[in-house]
C-alpha positions in Angstrom: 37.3 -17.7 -51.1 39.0 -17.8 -47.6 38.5 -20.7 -45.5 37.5 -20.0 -42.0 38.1 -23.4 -39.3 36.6 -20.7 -36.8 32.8 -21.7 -37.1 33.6 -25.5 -37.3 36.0 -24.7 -34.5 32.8 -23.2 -32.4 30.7 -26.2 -33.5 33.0 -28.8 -31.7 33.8 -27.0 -28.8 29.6 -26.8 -28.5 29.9 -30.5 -29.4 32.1 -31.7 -27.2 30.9 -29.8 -24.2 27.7 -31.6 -25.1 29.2 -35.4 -25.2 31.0 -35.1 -22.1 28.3 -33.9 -20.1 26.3 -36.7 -22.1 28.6 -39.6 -21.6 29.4 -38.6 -17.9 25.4 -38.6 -17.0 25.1 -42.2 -18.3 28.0 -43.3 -17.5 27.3 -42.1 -13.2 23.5 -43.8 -14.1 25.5 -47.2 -15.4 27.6 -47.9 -12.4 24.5 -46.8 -9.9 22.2 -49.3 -11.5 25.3 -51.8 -11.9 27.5 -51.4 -8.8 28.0 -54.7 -7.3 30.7 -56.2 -5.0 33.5 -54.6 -5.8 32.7 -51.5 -5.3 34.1 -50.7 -2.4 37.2 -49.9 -0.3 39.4 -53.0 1.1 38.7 -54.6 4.2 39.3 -57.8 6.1 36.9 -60.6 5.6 36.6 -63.3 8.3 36.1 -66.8 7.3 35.7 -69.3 10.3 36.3 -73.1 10.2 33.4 -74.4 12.7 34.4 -77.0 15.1 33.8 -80.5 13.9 34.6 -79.6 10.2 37.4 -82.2 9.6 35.1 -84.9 11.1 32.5 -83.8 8.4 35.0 -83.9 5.5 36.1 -87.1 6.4 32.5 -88.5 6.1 32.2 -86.6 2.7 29.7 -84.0 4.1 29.4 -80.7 3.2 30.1 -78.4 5.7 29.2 -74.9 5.7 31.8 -72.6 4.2 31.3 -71.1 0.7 32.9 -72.9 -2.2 34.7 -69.6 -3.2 34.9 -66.1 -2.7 35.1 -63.0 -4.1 37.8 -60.2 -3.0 38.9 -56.6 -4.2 42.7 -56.0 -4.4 43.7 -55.1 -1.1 41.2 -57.0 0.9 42.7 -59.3 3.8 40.9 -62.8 3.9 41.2 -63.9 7.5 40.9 -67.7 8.4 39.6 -68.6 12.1 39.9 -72.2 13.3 37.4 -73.1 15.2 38.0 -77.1 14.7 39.8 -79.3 16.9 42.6 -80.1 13.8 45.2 -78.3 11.8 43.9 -77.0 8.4 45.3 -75.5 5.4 44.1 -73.1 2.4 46.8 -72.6 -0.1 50.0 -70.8 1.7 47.9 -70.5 5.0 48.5 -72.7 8.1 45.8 -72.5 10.4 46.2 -74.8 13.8 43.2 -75.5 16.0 42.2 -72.7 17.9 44.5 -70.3 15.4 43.6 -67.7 12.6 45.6 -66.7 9.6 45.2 -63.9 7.4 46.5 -63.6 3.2 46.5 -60.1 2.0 45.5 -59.9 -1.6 47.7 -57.8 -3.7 46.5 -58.3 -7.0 44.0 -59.0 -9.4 43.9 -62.8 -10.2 41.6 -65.8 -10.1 42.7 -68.5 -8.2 42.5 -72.0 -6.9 43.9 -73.1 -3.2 44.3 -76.3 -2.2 42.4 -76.5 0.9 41.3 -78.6 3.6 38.5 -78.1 4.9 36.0 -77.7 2.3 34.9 -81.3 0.5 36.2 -80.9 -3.1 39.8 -79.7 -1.6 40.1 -76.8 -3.6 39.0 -73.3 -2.4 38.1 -70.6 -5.2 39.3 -66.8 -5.1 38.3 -64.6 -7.6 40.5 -61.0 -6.9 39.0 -58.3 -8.1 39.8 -54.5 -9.6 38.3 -52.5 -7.3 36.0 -49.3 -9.4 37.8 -46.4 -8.4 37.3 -42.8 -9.7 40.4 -43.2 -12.0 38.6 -46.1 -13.7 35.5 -44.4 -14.2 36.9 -41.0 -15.5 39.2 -42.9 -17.9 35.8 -44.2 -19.3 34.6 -40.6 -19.4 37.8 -39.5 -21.2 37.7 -42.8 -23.9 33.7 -42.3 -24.4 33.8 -38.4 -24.8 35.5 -37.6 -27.6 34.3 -40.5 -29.6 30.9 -39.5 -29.2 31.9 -35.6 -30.0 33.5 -36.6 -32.6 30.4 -38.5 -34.4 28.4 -35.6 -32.7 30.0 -33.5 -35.0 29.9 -34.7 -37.8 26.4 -35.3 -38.1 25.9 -32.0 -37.0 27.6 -31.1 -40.2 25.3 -33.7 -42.0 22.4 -32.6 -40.4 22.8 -28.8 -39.8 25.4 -27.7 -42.8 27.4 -24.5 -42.1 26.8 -21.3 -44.7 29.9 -20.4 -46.9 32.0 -17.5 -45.4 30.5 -15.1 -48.2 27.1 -16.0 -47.4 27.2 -15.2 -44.1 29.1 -12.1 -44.9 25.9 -10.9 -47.3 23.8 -12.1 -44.2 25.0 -9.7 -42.0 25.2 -6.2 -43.1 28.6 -5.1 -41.3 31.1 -7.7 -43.2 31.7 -10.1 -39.8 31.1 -13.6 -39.8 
């Protein structure tokens, strides 16, 4: 009895064919319904240090700058002074008056010393942007996992006929 891989061959192309398009459907619907900030292309983000906001820290009031913030690798953070003193946030100088920008290169979560928000440490979080690479490398680990169990429940489900039945099944010897 000769043993053909052609018909199992047919069935995972079919299969396969069937997973990516499968996987690449959710997988567009998941990042539409989960996009969030960093999805998108780096830009410069302006943070401004209103006039008055050593006096406040110096009286232990909050002022009104965000605790932390969230970045995508290449973004640029750039720090305005508005206040009448000096201030500092990690490697940054920022005299009165002044702005100064950190360019962020990586993916990392960080703490700055900082001063000019009331707990003296500022919070970064530096994020992977989503990029296409990212998400077809999730099309290209999901696919053939899924094909692959595809396939062989297909065999489960839908056996395939020995080679001599399907030679007796069709009159003219081909399988």
């Amino acid at each position: 009895m000769p043993l053909s891989f052609r018909p199992y061959l047919k069935r995972f192309a079919i299969v396969f064919l069937i997973a990516v398009v499968f996987v690449a459907l959710f997988n567009e619907a998941m990042y539409l319904l989960q996009r969030d900030e960093r999805d998108r292309p780096p830009k410069t983000i302006e943070l401004v240090i209103p006039r008055g906001t050593a006096e406040r820290i110096a009286q232990g009031k909050e002022v009104a700058i965000p605790e932390g913030m969230t970045f995508v690798v290449g973004d640029v953070l750039l720090v305005r002074n508005e206040d009448v003193v000096d201030h500092q946030l990690g490697p940054l100088w920022i005299p009165a008056g002044r702005s100064a920008s950190l360019r962020f290169d990586t993916a990392d979560k960080l703490a700055y010393q900082c001063s000019f928000v009331v707990g003296n440490y500022f919070g970064v979080d530096i994020l992977k942007p989503t990029t296409w690479t990212s998400r077809l490398s999730a099309l290209a680990m999901a696919a053939p996992t899924l094909a692959a169990l595809l396939f062989v429940y297909s065999l489960v489900v839908l056996p395939l006929k020995p080679v001599e039945a399907r030679r007796t099944a069709h009159p003219n010897g081909r399988g």
